[in-house]
MIDO-24456 format. One line per 5 residues: number of its first residue (from 1); for each residue x, y, z of C-alpha. Coordinates in nm, 4 decimals, always signed. Layout:
NUM	X/Y/Z  ...
//
This chain:
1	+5.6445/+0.7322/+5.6718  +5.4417/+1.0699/+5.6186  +5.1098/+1.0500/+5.4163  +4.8511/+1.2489/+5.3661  +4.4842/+1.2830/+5.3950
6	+4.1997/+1.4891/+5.3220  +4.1081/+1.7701/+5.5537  +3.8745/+2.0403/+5.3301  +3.7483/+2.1892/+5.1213  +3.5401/+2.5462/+5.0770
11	+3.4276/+2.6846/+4.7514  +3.4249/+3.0749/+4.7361  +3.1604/+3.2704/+4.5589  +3.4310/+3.4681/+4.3706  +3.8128/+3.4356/+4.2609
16	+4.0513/+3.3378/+4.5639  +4.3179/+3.6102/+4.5490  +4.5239/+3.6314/+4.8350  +4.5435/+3.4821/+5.1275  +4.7317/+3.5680/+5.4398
21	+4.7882/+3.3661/+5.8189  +4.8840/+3.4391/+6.1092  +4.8810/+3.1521/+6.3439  +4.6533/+2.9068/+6.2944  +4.4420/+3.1632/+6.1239
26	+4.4077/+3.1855/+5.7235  +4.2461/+3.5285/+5.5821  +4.1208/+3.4933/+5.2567  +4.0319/+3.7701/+5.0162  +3.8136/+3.6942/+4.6943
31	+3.7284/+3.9107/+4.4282  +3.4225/+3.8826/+4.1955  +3.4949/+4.0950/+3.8666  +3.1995/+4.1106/+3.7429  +3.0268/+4.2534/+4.0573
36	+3.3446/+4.4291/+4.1458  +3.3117/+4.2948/+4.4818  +3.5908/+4.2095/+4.7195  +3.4916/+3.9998/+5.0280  +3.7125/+3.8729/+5.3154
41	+3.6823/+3.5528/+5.5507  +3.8706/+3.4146/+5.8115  +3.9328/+3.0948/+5.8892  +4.0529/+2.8686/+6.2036  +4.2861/+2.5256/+6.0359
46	+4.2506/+2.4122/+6.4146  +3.8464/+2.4149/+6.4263  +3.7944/+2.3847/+6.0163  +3.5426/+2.6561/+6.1191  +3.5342/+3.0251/+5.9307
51	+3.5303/+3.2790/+6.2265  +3.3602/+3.5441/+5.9846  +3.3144/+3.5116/+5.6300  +3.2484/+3.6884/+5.3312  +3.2766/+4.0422/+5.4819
56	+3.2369/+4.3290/+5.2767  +3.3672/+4.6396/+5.3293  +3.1968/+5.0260/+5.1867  +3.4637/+5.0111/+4.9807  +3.3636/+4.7397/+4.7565
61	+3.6204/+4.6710/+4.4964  +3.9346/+4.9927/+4.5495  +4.0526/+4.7652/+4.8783  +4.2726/+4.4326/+4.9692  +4.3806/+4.2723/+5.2106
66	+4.7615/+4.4068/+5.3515  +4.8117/+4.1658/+5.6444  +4.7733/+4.0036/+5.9693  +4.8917/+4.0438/+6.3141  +4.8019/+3.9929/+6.6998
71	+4.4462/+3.9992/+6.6565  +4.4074/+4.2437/+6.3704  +4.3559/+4.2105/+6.0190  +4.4449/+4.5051/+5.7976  +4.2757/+4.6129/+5.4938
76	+4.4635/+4.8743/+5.1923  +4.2203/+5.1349/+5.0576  +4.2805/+5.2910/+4.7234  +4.1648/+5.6433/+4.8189  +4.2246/+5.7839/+4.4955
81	+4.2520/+5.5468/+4.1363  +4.4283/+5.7352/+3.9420  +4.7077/+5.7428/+4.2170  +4.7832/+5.4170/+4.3655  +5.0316/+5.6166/+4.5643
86	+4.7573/+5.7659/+4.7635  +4.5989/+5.4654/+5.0053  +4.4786/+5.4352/+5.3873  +4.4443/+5.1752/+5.6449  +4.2127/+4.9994/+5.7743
91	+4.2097/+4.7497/+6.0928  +3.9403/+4.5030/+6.2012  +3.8967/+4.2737/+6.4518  +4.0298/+3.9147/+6.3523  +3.7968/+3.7423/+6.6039
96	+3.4543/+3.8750/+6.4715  +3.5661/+4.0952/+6.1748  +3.4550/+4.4524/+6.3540  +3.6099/+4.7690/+6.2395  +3.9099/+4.8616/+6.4671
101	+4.0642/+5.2133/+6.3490  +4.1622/+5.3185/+5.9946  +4.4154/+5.5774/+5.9170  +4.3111/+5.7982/+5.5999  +4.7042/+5.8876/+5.5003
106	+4.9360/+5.5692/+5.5402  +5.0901/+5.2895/+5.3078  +5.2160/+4.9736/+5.4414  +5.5720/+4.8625/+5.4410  +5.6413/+4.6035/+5.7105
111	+5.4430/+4.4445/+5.9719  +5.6451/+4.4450/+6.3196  +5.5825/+4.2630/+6.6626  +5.3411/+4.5224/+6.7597  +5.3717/+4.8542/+6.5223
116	+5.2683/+4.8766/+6.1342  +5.5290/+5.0581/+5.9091  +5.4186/+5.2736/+5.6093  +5.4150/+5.6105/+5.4666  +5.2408/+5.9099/+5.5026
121	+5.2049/+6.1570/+5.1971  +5.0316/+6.4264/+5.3195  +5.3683/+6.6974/+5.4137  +5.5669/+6.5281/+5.1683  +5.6678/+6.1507/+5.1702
126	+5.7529/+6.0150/+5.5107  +5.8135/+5.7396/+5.7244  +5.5364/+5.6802/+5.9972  +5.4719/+5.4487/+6.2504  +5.1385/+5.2995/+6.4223
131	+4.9824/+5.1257/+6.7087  +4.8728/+4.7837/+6.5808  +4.6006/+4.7790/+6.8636  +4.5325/+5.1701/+6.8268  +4.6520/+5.2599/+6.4885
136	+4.7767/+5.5872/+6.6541  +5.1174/+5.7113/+6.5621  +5.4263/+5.6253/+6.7451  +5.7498/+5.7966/+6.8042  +5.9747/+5.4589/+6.7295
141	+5.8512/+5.1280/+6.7210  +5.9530/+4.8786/+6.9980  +6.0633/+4.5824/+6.8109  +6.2823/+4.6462/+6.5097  +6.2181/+4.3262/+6.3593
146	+5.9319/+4.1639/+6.1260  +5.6357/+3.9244/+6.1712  +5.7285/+3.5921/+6.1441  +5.5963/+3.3741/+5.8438  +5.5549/+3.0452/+6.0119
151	+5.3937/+2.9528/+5.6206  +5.6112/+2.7425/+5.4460  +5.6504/+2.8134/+5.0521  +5.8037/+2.6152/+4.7982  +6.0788/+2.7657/+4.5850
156	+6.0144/+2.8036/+4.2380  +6.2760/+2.6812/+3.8847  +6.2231/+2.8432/+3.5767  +6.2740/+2.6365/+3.3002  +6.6138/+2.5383/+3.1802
161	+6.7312/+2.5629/+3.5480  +6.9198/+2.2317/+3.6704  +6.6725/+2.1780/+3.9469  +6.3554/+2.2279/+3.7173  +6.5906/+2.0169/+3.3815
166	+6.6280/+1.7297/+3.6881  +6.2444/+1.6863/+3.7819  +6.1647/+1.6983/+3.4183  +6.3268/+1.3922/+3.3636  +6.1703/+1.2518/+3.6392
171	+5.8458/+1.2896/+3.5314  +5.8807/+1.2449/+3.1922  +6.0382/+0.8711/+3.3288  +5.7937/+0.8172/+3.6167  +5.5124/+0.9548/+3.4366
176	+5.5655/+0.9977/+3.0881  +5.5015/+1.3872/+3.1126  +5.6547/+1.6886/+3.0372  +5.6355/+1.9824/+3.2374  +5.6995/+2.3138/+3.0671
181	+5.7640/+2.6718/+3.1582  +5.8233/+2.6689/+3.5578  +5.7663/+2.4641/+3.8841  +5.7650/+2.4820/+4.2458  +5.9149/+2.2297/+4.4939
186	+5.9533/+2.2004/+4.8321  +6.0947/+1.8362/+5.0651  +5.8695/+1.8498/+5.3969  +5.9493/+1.5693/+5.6355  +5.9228/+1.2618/+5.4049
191	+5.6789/+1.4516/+5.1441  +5.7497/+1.5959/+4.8190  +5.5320/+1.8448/+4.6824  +5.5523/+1.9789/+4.3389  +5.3564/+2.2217/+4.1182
196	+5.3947/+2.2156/+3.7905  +5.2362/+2.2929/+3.4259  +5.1732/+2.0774/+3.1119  +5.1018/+2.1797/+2.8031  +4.7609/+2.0157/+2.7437
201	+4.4594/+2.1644/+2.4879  +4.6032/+2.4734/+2.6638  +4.8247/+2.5631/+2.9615  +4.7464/+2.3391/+3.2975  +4.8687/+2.3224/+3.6296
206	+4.8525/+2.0321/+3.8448  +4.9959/+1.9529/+4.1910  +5.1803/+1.6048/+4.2789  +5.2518/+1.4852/+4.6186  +5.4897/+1.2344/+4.6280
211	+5.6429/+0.9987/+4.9303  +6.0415/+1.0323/+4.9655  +6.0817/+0.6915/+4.7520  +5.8825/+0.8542/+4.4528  +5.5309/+0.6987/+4.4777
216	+5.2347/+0.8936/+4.3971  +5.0085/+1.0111/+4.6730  +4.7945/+1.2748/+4.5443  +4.7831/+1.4330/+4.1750  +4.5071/+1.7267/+4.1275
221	+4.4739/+1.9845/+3.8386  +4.4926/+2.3533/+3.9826  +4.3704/+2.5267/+3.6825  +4.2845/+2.4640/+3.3289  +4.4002/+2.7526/+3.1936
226	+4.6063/+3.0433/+3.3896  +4.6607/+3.3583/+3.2134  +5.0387/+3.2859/+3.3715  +5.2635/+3.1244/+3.5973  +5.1549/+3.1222/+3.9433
231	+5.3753/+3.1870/+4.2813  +5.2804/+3.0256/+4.6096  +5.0760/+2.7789/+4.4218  +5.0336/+2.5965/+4.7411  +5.1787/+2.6258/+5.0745
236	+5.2361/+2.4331/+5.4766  +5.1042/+2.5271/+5.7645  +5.0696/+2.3756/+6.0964  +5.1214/+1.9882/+5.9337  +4.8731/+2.1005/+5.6688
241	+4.8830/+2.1810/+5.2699  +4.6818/+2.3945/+5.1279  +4.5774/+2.5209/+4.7535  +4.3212/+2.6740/+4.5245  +4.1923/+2.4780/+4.2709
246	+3.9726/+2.5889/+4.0000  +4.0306/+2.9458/+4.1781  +3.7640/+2.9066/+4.3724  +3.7997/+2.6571/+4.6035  +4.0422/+2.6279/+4.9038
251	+4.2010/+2.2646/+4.9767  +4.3953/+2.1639/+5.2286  +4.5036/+1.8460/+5.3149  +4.6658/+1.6911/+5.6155  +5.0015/+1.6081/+5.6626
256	+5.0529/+1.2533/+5.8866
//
């Protein structure tokens, strides 16, 4: 039977807004408002080691993180505010975090086996393609097909949706609760994992693990009070969960 067991956990000095993998590699962008300061780390799930962290770029708040791939990561510049239309690209080295190449004119679209896909606007709106390794432009890419997610997500129920009516009346019979406005749920191995909100002094969202049979192996509160319903409020990868509790601090435990 599967269980679980805790692996880590790393506390950010700033909101944890997005996160992106690629292998066994997690990229994590957090964003202090009032400093209006984004930073960037990257971390290795096989070592439990950060192989850079808390990188900032010149661009300290008009920038987030776009994606991953081979041994890039790729950063989305806001070159002008009042036009979120208008954005460039920037690559750095996923090992050590060094600047790569950046492209001043291009907006990301999809992230193939070894070309980026965006948009250039400078003669008019068009499609463009680049070099992962070189960021310079390509004729046609190589691979016509996307990076794949080895993440797994869980699938989120609105409420008053069969799946999300069903686990309400589990829990209000297991656990005499009620969860209100949305879930997510996902069946990994012998696992169940659900996220879910309660209606509490105000709005909470908590996490339950359970075993196949229904028994309780982990219960932790996410946040006290989101300003709304979260996606991706936790996700698998490589036999490991992870989530973001409190918004600050990145979880993860392991999956046996």
């Amino acid at each position: 039977m599967h269980t679980i067991t805790f692996n880590f956990s790393h506390v950010f000095n700033g909101v944890v807004w997005n996160i992106k993998a690629f292998d066994e590699i997690l990229v994590v962008e957090t964003r202090n408002s009032e400093l209006k300061q984004a930073s960037f780390s990257a971390f290795d799930i096989q070592t439990n080691e950060f192989l850079w962290r808390n990188l900032k770029l010149e661009e300290s708040w008009w920038i987030s993180l776009a994606g991953v791939a081979r041994d890039r990561v790729f950063f989305t510049l806001y070159t002008d505010t009042s036009n979120p239309d208008k954005k460039a690209i920037i690559a750095h080295r996923l090992t050590d975090g060094e600047l790569i190449w950046w492209n001043n004119d291009f907006s990301l679209t999809d992230i193939l086996d070894q070309e980026l896909v965006g948009v250039s606007e400078k003669y008019g709106r068009q499609e463009i393609i680049l070099d992962i390794q070189t960021g310079k432009p390509l004729n046609s890419a190589s691979f016509k097909s996307s990076q794949k997610d080895k993440v797994i997500r869980p699938q989120q129920y609105l409420e008053g949706h069969s799946y999300f009516e069903t686990i309400k009346t589990f829990f209000n019979q297991k656990f005499n609760l009620l969860p209100t406005t949305a879930l997510e749920y996902l069946e990994h191995g012998q696992l169940i994992f659900i996220s879910c909100y309660f209606q509490e002094i105000e709005l909470a969202n908590y996490l339950f693990i359970l075993s196949s049979d229904g028994n309780l192996l982990l219960k932790e509160k996410l946040d006290e009070h989101p300003k709304g319903i979260g996606l991706d409020t936790f996700f698998i990868l490589s036999g490991n969960v992870f989530f973001v509790k409190n918004k600050t601090d990145l979880v993860s435990y392991k999956i046996l």
